[in-house]
C-alpha positions as CSV (number, residue, x, y, z in Angstrom):
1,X,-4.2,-52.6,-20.9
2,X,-7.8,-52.2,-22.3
3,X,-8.8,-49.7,-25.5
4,X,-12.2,-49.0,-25.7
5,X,-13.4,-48.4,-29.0
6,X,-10.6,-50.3,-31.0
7,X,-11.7,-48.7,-34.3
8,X,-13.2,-45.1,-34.4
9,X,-13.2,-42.1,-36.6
10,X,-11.3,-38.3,-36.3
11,X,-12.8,-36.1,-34.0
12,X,-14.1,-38.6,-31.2
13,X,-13.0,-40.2,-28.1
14,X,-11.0,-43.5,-27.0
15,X,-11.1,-44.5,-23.7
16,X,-7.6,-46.4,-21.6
17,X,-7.9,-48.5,-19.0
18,X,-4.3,-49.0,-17.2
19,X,-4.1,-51.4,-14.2
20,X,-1.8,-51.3,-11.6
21,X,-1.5,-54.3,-9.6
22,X,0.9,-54.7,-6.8
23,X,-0.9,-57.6,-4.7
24,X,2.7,-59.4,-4.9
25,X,4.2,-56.9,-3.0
26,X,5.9,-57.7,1.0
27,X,7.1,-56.2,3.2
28,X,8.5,-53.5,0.5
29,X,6.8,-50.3,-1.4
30,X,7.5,-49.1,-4.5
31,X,7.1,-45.6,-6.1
32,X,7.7,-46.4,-10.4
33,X,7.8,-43.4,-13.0
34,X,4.8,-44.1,-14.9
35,X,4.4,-43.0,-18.5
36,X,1.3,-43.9,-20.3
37,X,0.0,-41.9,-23.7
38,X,-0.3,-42.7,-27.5
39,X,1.6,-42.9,-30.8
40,X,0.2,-41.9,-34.0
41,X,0.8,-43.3,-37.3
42,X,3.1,-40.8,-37.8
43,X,5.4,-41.5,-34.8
44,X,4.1,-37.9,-32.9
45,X,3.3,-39.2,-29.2
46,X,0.5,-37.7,-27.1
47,X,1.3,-38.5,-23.1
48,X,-1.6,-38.8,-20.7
49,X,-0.2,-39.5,-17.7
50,X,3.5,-39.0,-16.6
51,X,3.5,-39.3,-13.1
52,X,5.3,-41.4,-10.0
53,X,2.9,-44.0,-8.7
54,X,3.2,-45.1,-5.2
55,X,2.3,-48.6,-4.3
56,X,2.8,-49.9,-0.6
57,X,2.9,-53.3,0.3
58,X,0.0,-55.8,1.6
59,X,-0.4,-56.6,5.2
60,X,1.9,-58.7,7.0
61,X,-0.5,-59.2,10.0
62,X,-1.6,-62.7,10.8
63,X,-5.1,-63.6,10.9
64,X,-6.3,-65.7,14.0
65,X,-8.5,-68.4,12.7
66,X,-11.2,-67.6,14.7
67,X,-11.6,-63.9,13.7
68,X,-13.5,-63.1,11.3
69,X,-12.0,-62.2,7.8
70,X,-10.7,-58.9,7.2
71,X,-10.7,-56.8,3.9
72,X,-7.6,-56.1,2.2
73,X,-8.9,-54.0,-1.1
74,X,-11.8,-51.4,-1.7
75,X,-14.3,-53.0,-3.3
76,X,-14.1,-52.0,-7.6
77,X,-16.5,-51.8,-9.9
78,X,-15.8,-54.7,-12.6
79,X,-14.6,-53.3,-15.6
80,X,-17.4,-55.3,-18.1
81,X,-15.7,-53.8,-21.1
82,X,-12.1,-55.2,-19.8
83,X,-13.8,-58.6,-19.6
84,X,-15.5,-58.7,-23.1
85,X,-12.3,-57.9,-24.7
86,X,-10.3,-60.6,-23.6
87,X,-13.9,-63.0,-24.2
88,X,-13.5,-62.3,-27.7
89,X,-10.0,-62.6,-27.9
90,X,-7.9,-66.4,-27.9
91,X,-7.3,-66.0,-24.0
92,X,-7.2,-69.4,-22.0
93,X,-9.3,-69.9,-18.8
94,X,-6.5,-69.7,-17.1
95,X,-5.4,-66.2,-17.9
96,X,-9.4,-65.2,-17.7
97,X,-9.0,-66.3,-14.1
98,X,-6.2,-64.4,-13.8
99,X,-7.8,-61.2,-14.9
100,X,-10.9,-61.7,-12.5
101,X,-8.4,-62.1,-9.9
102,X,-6.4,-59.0,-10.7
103,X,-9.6,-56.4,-10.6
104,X,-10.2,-56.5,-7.0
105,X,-6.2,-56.5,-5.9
106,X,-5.3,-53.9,-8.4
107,X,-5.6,-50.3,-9.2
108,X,-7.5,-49.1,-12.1
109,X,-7.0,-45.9,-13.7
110,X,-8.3,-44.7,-16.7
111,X,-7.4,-42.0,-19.3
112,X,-8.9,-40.3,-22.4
113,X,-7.6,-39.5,-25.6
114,X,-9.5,-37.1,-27.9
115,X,-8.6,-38.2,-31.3
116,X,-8.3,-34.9,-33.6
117,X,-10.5,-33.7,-36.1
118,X,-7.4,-33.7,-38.4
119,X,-5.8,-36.8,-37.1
120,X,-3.8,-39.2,-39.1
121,X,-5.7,-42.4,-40.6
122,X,-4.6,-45.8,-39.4
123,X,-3.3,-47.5,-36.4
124,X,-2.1,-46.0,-33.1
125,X,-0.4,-47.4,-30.7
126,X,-0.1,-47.3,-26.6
127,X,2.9,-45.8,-24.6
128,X,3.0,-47.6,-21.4
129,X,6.4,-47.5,-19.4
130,X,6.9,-48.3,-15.6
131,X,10.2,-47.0,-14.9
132,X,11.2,-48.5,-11.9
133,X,15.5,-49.0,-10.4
134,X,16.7,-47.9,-14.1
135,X,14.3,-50.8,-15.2
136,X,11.5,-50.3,-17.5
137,X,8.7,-52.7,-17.4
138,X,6.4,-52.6,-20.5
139,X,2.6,-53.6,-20.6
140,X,2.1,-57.2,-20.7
141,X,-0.6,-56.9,-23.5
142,X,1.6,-55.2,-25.6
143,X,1.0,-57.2,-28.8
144,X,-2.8,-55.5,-28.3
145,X,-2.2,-52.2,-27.2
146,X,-3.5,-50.6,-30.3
147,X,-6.8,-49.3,-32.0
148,X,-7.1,-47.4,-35.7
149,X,-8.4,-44.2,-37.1
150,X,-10.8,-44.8,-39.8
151,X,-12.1,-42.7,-42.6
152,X,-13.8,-44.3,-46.0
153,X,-15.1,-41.7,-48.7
154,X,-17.6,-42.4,-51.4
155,X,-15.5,-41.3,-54.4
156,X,-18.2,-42.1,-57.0
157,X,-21.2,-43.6,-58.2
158,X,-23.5,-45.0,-60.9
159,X,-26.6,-46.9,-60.8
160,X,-26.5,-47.3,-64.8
161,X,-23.8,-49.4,-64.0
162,X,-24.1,-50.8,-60.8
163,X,-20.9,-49.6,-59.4
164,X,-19.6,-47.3,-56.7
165,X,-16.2,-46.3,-55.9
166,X,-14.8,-45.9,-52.2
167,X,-12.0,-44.6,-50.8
168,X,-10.0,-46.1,-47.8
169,X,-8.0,-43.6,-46.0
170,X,-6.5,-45.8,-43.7
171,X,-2.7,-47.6,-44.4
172,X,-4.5,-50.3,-43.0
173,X,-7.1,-53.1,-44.2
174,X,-10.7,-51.8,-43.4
175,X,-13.4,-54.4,-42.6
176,X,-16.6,-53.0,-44.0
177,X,-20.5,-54.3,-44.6
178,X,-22.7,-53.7,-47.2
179,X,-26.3,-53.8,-46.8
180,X,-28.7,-54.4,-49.8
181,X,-31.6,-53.3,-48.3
182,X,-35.2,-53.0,-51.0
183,X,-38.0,-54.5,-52.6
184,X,-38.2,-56.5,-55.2
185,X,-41.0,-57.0,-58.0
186,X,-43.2,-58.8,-55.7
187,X,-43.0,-56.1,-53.2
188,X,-41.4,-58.3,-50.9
189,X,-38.6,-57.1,-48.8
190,X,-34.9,-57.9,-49.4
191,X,-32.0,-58.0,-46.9
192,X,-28.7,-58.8,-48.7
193,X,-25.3,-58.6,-46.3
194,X,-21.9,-58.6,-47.7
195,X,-18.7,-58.3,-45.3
196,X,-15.1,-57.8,-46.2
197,X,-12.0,-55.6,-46.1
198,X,-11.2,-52.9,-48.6
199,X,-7.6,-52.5,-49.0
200,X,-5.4,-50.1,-47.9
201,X,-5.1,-46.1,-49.2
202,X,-6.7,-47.3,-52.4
203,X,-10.3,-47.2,-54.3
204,X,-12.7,-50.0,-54.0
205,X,-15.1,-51.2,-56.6
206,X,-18.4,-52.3,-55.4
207,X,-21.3,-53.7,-57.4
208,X,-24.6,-51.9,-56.1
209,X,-27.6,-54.4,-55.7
210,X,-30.2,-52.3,-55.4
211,X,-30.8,-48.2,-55.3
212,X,-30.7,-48.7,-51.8
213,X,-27.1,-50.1,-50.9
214,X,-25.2,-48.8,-47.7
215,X,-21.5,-48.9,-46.3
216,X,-21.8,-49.5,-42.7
217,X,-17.8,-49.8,-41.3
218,X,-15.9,-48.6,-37.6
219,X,-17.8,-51.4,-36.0
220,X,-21.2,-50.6,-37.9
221,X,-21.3,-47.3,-36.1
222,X,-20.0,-45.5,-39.4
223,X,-22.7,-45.5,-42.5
224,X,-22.5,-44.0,-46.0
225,X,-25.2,-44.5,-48.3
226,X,-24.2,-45.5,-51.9
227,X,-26.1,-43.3,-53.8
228,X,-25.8,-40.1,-55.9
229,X,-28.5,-38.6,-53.9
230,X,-27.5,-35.7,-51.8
231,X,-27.4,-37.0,-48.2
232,X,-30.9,-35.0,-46.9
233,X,-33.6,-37.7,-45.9
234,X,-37.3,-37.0,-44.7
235,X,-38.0,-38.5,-41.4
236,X,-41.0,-38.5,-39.4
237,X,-40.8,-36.8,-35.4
238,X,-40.0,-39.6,-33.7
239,X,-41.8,-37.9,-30.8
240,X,-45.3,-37.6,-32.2
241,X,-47.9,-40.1,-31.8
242,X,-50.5,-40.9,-34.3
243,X,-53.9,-41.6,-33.6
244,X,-55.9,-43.2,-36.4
245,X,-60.0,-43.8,-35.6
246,X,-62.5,-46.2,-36.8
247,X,-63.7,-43.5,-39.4
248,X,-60.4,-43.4,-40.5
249,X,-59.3,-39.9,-39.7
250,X,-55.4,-39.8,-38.8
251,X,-54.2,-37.1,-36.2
252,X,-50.6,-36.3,-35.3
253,X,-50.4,-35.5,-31.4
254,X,-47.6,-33.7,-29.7
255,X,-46.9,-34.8,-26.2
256,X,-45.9,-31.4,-24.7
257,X,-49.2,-29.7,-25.5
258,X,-52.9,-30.5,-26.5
259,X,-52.3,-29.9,-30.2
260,X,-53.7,-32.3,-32.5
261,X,-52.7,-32.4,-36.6
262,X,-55.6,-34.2,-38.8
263,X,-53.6,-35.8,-42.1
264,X,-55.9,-35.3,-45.2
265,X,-55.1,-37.7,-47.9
266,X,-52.4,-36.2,-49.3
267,X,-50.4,-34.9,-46.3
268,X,-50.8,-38.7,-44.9
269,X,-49.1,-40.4,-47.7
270,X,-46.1,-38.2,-47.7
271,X,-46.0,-38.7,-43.6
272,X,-46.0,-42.7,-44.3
273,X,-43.1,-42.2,-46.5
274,X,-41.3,-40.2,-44.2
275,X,-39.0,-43.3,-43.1
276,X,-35.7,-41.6,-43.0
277,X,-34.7,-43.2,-46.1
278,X,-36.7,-41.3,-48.3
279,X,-34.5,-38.7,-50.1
280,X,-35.6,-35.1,-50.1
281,X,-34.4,-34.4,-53.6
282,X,-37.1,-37.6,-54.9
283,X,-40.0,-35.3,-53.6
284,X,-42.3,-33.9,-56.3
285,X,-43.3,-30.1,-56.3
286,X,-46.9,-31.0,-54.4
287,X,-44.5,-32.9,-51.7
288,X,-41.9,-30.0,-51.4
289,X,-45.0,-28.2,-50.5
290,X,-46.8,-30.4,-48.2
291,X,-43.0,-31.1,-46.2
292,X,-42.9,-27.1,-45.9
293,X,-46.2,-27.5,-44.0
294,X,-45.9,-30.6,-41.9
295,X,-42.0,-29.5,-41.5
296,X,-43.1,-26.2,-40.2
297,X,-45.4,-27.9,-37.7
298,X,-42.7,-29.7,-36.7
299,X,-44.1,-32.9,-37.7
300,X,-41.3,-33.9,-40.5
301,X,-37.7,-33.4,-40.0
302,X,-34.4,-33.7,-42.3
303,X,-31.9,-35.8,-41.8
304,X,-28.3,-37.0,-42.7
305,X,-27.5,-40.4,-42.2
C-alpha cells in the first residue's frame, strides 16, 4: 500500500492506494472480504472500504506461436507517486522490478481519508485485511503503512533575546527547517538553513538569526514565521503588470480592462516593498494611507503566510 502525503496537518486530505493483484491465479477465482480504513492515535478506526472483492483467474488458453500476442490486462495508468515512494525508500532492484511488474497485472483502487479539523496529533495507521477461507492476509508493506498528523504552535517570542518558543503537538519527533532569511550590513542577502527534529509534546527553544526567521515543517508545505508581528503582510497583485518608461513614469496595468495606475513617488516605494513579507503593522501613518489607496484599487493585497 501507498500513502500519499505521509505527513499533513488537521483538516486536509490523504490519499490510499490499495493494489490487488491476482496475476497468480489458475484455473480458480476468489471472492476475499476486503477491509481497508485507518487507525488514529487514539485507537478509533475509520473504514473506507468493507466490501467482497472478486478476482477470476487468468486465461488458460494456449497461444499458437504464430498468432499474434493477445492482451491479458487493461492498460493502467502508472501510479508515479507509487514508484517515488519506494525510490526513496531502501527497496532492492529486485523488489522495484517487482512493483513495475505488479501495476499492469493488478487492480488498483484508491481511497480518501479526510483527516478532521479536530483530529488527534501523531501517527496513524492503515487497516488492511483480506479475509479470505477464515484466513486473513495482511498488507505486505505493513511496516510502512502509516503517515502522521502534525501541528507546531509558536508559543512565544523575543527578538531582545534571540529566542522563540515552539510547541510540538505531535507524540511523535517532528522534522522541521528554519530559514534565516535577511540582509546584513553590507546589504547583501543572507540564506541560513537549519534542519532538525523537535521533540515530542514538548517546547522547543530556537535561537532567532535574524528578524526574519521562519518555521517551514509537514514537508515544507507548513510555515510559521518567528516573529511577534501579527501575521498580516502586504503583497503586491500578482496579476498586475508594471510598465516603467524611459522618462521614468511607473504605471500599474490590469489585464481585464484598459485601466492604467501611474505610481508617484511615494505610492511607488510602498508598491516596491510590497513583497509579501512586509508586515502591515511596520507601515507608518503616510503608508496606512497610501495601502488604503492602492488596496482599494486593488493593486496591494493582505496576506497571511
Amino acid at each position: 500500500m501507498s500513502i500519499f502525503p505521509k505527513r499533513t496537518i488537521p483538516k486536509s486530505t490523504v490519499t490510499i492506494h490499495w493494489n490487488f493483484n491476482i496475476s497468480h491465479l489458475k484455473e480458480v477465482h476468489i471472492f476475499p472480504w476486503v477491509r481497508i480504513g485507518v487507525k488514529d492515535p487514539n485507537g478509533k478506526v475509520t473504514m473506507l472500504f468493507e466490501n467482497h472483492v472478486l478476482g477470476l483467474p487468468n486465461s488458460n488458453q494456449k497461444i499458437d506461436s504464430s498468432d499474434k500476442p493477445s492482451l491479458e490486462f487493461l492498460n493502467k495508468n502508472i501510479p508515479l507517486l507509487v514508484i517515488a515512494e519506494y525510490l526513496e525508500g531502501q527497496a532492492t532492484k529486485e523488489r522495484l522490478i517487482e512493483i513495475l511488474q505488479n501495476i499492469q497485472s493488478g487492480r488498483h483502487y484508491y481511497f480518501k481519508y479526510d483527516v478532521p479539523e479536530d483530529a488527534p496529533i501523531g501517527k496513524y495507521t492503515l487497516v488492511s485485511e483480506v479475509h479470505s477461507r477464515g484466513n486473513i492476509r495482511l498488507s505486505k508493506t505493513i511496516k510502512d503503512d502509516f503517515f502522521f498528523v502534525e501541528k507546531i504552535s509558536l508559543k512565544n517570542c523575543n527578538h531582545s533575546t534571540k529566542k522563540a518558543i515552539v510547541y510540538n503537538h505531535s507524540e511523535e519527533k517532528t522534522p522541521v527547517k528554519i530559514v534565516s532569511y535577511y540582509k546584513d550590513d553590507q546589504e547583501k542577502t543572507q540564506v541560513k538553513v537549519r534542519v532538525f527534529e523537535i521533540l515530542p509534546q514538548v517546547n522547543t527553544e530556537i535561537t532567532l538569526l535574524s528578524t526574519n526567521d521562519y518555521l517551514l515543517y509537514n514537508e515544507e508545505r507548513e510555515m510559521i514565521p518567528l516573529t511577534i508581528v501579527s501575521n498580516n503582510y502586504i503583497i503586491r497583485n500578482q496579476e498586475i503588470l508594471e510598465l516603467t518608461k524611459a522618462n521614468g513614469q511607473s504605471f500599474l496595468l490590469k489585464k481585464d480592462n484598459d485601466e492604467a495606475y501611474e505610481l508617484k513617488e511615494e505610492t511607488k516605494n510602498l508598491w516596491n516593498k510590497a513583497d509579501g513579507l512586509l508586515p502591515f503593522d511596520d507601515l507608518n501613518l503616510e503608508e496606512a494611507e497610501q495601502f488604503k489607496e492602492l488596496h482599494k484599487e486593488g493593486l496591494l493585497k493582505t496576506v497571511n503566510i
